[in-house]
C-alpha positions as CSV (number, residue, x, y, z in Angstrom):
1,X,289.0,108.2,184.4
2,X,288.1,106.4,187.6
3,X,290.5,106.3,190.3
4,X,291.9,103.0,192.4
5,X,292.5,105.5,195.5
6,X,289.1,104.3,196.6
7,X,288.8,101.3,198.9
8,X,286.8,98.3,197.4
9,X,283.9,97.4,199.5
10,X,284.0,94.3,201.5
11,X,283.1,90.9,199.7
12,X,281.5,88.6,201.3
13,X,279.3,85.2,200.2
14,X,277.7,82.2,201.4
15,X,277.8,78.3,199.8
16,X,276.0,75.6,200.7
17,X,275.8,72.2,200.7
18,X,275.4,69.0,203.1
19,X,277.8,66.2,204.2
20,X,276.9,62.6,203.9
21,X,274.7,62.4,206.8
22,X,272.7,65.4,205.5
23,X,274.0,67.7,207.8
24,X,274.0,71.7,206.3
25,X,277.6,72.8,205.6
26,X,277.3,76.5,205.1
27,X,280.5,78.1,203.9
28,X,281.2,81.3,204.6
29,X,283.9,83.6,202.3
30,X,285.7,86.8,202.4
31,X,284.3,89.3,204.9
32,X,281.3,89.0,206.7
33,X,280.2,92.5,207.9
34,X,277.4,95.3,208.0
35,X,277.9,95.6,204.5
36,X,277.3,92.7,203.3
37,X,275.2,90.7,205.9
38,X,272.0,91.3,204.8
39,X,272.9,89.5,201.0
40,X,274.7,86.7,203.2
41,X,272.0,86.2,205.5
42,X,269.2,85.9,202.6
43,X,271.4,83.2,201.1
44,X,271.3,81.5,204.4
45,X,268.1,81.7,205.3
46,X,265.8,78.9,203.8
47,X,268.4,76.2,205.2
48,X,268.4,78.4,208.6
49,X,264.6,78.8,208.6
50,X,264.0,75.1,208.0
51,X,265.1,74.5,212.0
52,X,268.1,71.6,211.1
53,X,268.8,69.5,214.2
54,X,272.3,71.1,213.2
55,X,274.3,73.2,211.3
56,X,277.9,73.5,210.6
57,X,279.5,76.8,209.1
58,X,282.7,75.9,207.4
59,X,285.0,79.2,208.3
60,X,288.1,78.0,206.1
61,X,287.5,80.7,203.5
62,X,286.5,83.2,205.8
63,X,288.9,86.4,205.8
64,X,286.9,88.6,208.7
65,X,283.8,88.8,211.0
66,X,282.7,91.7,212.6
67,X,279.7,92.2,214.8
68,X,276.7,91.5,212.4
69,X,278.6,88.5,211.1
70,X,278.5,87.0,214.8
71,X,274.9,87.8,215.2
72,X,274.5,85.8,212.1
73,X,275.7,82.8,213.6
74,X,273.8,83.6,216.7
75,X,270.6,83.6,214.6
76,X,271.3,80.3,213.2
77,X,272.5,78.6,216.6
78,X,268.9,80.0,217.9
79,X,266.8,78.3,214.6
80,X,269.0,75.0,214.8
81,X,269.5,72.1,217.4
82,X,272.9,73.0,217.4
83,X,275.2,74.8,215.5
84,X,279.4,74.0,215.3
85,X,282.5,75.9,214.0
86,X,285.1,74.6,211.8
87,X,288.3,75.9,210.3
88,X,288.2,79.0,212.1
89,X,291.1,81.4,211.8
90,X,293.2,82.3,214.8
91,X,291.5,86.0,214.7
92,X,287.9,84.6,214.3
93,X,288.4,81.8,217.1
94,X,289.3,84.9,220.0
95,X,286.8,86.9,218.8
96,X,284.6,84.5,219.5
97,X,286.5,83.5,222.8
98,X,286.7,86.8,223.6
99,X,282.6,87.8,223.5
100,X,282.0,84.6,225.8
101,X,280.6,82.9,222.8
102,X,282.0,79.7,222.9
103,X,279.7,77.6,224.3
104,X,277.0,78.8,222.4
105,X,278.8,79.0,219.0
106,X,281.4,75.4,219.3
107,X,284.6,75.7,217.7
108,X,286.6,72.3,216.3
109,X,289.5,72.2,217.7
């Protein structure tokens, strides 16, 4: 009989799409860390790889970022023109804050 003692690993996923103007909207969902970031990243990487002028990560749905999940972003701010925030949580805004990443990774207000 399996037990439910056992912590669930993280979940964490990647959707994409494009606004009107063409732009990548890459939403990220759940948790985004080293145990995940690898599947994440491959789902990612085509629109990252293609160098957009710029590309906006949606973070409405996301739950938590750790570490890898920042170097994520920082990968796709380095392939891309530019590269903006939205719907950050309170937690994922000062993390980002916090590391002096804000000007490289722009939040919406």
């Amino acid at each position: 009989m399996p037990t439910t003692d056992e912590p669930s690993k993280p979940t964490g996923s990647a959707e994409i799409a494009s606004d009107e103007a063409g732009v990548p909207v890459i939403k990220l969902v759940g948790e985004i860390d080293l145990s995940n970031v690898d599947s994440v990243r491959a789902t990612i990487d085509p629109t990252v790889l293609s160098e957009p002028e710029r590309i906006v990560f949606d973070l409405s749905g996301l739950d938590f970022l750790d570490s890898s999940g920042l170097a994520l972003l920082l990968f796709a701010a380095a392939k891309s023109g530019s590269v903006q925030l939205r719907n950050a949580s309170e937690i994922v805004r000062r993390l980002i804050e916090v590391t002096g990443l804000a000007d490289v990774l722009p939040m919406d207000p």
